[in-house]
N, C-alpha and C positions, 0 to 999 in steps of 0.2 A: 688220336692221343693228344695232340697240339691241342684239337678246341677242346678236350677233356681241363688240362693243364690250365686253359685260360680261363675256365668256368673256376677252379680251385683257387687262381690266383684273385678272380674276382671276389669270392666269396669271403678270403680272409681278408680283404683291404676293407672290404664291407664291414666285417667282423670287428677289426681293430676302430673301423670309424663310431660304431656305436658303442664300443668298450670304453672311448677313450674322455668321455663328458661325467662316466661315473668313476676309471681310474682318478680321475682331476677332483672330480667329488670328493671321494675317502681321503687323497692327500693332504687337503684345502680344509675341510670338516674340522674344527676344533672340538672338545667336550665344554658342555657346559659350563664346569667350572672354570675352566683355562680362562672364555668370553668374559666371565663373572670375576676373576681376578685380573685379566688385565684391566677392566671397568673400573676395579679400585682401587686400582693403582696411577690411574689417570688421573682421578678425582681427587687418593691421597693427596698426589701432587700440590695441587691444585689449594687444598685446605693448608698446608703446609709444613703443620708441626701437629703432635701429639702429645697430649699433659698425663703421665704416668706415674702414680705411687709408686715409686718401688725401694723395695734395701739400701742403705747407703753402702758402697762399694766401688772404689776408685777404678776395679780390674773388670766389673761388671758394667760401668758405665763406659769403658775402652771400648769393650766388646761391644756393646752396639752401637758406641759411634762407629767405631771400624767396620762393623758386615750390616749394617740396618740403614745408619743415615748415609752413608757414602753412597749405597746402592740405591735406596730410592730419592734421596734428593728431600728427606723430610728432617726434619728436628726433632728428637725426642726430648722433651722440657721434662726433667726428673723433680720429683714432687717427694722427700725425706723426709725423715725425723721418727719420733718415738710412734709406734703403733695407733697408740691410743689416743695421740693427740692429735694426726693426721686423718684418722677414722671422724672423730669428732665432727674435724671443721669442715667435714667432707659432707656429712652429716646438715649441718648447719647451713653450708651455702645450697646443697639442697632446696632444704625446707625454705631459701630466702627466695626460691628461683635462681640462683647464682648457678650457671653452668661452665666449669672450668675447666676441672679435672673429668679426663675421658675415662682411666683403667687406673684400676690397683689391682696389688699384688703383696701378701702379705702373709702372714700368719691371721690362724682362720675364726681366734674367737672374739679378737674386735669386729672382726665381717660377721658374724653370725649370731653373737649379742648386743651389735649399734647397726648396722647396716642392712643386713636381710628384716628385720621385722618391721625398719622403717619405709621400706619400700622404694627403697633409692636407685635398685640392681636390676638391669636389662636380664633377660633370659640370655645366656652363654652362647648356645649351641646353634642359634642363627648365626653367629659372626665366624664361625668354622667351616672356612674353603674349602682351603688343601685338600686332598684326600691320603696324606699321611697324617692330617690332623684330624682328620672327621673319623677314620678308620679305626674302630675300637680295638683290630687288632694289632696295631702299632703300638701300643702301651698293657704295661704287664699290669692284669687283673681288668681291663679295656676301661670303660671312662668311668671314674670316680670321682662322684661329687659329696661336696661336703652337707650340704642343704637336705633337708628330707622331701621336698618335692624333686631332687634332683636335677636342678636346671638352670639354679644360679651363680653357684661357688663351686666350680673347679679346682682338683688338686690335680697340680702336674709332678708332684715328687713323693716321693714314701721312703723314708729310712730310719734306722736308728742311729743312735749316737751317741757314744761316752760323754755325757752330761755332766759330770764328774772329773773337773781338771784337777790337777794338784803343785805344788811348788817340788820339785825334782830334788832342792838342798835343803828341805824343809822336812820332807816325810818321802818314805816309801811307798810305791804300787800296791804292794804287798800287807800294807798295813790298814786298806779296806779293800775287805773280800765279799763284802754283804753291805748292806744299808743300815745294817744293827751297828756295825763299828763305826757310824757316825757319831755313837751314842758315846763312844769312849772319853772318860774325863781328860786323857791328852789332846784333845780337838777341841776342849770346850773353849772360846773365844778365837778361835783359828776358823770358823765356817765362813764362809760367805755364799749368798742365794740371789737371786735376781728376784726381787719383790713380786713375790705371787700372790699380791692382793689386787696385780693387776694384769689383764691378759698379756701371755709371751711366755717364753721358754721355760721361765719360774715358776711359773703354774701350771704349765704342762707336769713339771716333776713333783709338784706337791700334790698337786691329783693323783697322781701316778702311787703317790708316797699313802696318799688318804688310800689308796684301792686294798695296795698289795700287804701294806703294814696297821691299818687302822689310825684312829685318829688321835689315840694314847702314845701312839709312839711318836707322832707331829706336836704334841704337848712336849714332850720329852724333846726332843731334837731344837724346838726354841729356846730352851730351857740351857741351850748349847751354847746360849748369846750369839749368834747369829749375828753376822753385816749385813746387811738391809740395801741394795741400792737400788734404784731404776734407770740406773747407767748402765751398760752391757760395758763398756770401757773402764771405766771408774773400778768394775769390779774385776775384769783383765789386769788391770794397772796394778792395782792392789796383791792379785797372787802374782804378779809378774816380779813384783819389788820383793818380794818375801813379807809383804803387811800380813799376810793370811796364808794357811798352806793349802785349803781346798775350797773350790767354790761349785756351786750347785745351779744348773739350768741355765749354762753358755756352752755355745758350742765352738768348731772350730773357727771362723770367720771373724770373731771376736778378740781370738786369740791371733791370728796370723801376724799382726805386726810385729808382734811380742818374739814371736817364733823364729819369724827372717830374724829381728834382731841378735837372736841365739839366747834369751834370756830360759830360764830353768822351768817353762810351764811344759805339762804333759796331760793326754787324757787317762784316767784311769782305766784299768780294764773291766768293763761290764760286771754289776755285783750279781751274784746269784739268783737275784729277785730278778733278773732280768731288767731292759727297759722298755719306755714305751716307741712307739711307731708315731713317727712325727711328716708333719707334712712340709713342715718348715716356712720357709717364708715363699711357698710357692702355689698357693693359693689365689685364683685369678677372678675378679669377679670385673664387668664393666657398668659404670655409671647411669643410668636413665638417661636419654635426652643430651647424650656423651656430645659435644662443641662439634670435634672433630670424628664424625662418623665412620668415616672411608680410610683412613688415617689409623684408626682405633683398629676398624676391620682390620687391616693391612699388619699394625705391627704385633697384634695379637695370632695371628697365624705363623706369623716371623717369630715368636716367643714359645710357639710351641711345636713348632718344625723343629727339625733334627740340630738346626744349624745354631737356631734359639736354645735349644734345652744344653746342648755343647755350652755354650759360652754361659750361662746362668751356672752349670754343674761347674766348671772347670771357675768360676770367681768366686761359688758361693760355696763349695764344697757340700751341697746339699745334691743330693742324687735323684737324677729326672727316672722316671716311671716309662719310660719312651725305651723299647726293645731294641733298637738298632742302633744304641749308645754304648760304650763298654763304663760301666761304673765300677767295675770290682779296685779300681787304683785308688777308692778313696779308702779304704780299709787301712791305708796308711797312715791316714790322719785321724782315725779312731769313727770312722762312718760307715754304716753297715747299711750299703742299698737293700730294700725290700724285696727288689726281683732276685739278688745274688744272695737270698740267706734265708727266706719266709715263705712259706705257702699263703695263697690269697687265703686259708683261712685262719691262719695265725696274724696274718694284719688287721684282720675284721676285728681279732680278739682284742689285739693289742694297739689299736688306734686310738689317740683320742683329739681330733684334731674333726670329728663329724658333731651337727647339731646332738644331735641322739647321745651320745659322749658328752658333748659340751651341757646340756640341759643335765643330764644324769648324774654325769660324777664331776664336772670342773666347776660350775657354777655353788654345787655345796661345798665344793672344797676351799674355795673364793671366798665363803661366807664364812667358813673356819680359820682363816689364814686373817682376818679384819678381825675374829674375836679375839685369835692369839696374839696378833702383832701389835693390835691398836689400830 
């Protein structure tokens, strides 16, 4: 029994000896991506800072200096201004070989009628680590691109919007139910619109306006004398003071200072025509030949992690497409996420912020909005 006992005890010392070089293995063993992101995060380091288009937004720039550059120790150099003018010169140093700016981020039809045909845009879908960011089923309807090759313009948000603010001691909620009571002669000189003879939020809704109502009733509705601006501010400013009681194609974020102030703006409630599905200003595309490579990788996985689309959602009030976010709180401010209100095939219907949309109905509608306005 004794040298039974000690054959057993031999056996399992033996046992653990050769178990214990592949327990050591499996513990020690990273995944590939883990190797491939700490790789660049090293390198980020290294390059030091990352040049980013993005929204101008005092609570959106907070948020990633607070969780992005504190944490890695990089700079994010923020690159503003009007859409269409930052697309341009983006465009431009391009074509000069000027490499500067790494990423933008924006609303999708300066990116898809100056940017994608120029050929200025890396393919996306390489510089996607994470595997909550590469996981199609981490985001509601999985990965949605705005390009018809699908590969270069990324949308990370989908919602709708009351488009439609109003002056609170000026006019009633009540007093437009439809898009036809635009048309009434007590508004006539009271509209204002965000000039949708250029890409951004104002011709999201004249497109919208050309689809659902025809292009007699866009003759009619200028005909309203309309305020013309391509200041998103200038036209907040204006219903905030009581210059105008309704303006058309700003959403909340435009509004916010207005708001904390306490001054009289409010969103309308949705008209019966419904609205359209917007991607907002979260549209991601990176540069060719982008300065800072590892840097770019690095905070573009950072912007579309959980902890990114949080702070984007919670500054820009534009709601991320990412499932394990709660978006139903912005319904307060008059924003209707896609995942909490739409089947993916009512946003297919109702989007228009894709090439296919954009070449179809926004681009003629741009051509009708330059013959109307001048």
């Amino acid at each position: 029994m004794g040298k039974l006992l000690i054959k057993l005890r031999l056996c399992l010392t033996l046992s653990c000896i050769l178990a214990s070089p592949i327990v050591t293995g499996a513990q020690t063993a990273r995944p590939a991506w883990q190797a491939e992101w700490d790789r660049t995060i090293e390198l980020a380091k290294k390059e030091g800072k990352v040049v980013v288009s993005l929204p101008a937004s005092a609570e959106l720039r907070a948020g990633i200096e607070r969780l992005f550059e504190k944490r890695y120790g990089i700079d994010v150099e923020p690159i503003v201004g009007r859409a269409s003018t930052v697309v341009r010169k983006m465009i431009d140093e391009s074509k000069a070989g000027v490499r500067y700016v790494d990423l933008h981020m924006g609303g999708s039809e300066s990116v898809v009628t100056g940017m994608l045909p120029e050929g200025i845009i890396d393919p996306l879908e390489a510089y996607m680590l994470l595997p909550e960011v590469r996981d199609p089923k981490q985001w509601w309807g999985g990965h949605i691109w705005v390009d018809n090759p699908k590969k270069f313009v990324y949308s990370t948000l989908a919602y709708q919007s009351e488009s439609l603010w109003f002056n609170s001691q000026l006019m009633k909620a009540s007093d437009v139910r439809s898009f036809d009571d635009l048309l009434d002669d007590k508004l006539t000189g009271r509209i204002g619109i965000l000039d949708p003879r250029t890409p951004g939020s104002g011709a999201s809704m004249w497109s919208y306006l050309r689809e659902v109502k025809g292009e007699d009733y866009l003759r009619k509705l200028v005909g309203q004398k309309l305020s013309l601006s391509r200041d998103q501010r200038v036209l907040a400013e204006i219903l905030a003071k009581g210059k105008i009681a309704l303006v058309l194609g700003l959403t909340y974020y435009s509004y916010a200072p207005f708001i904390k102030a306490g001054l009289p703006v409010e969103p309308l409630p949705v008209p019966k025509e419904g609205v359209y599905v917007s991607g907002g200003s979260g549209h991601l595309v990176v540069l060719k030949n982008a300065p800072h490579p590892n840097a770019t990788r690095l905070f573009l996985n950072w912007f579309m992690s959980r902890e990114g689309q949080e702070v984007y959602t919670k500054a820009m009030h534009q709601p991320t497409r990412r499932l394990d976010l709660d978006t139903r709180w912005l319904r307060d401010f008059g924003v209707l996420p896609a995942k909490d209100t739409l089947t993916i095939d009512q946003y297919y219907k109702r989007e228009n912020q894709s090439e296919e949309k954009i070449n179809r109905l926004r681009e003629p509608a741009a051509a009708l909005a330059r013959k109307l306005l001048g």
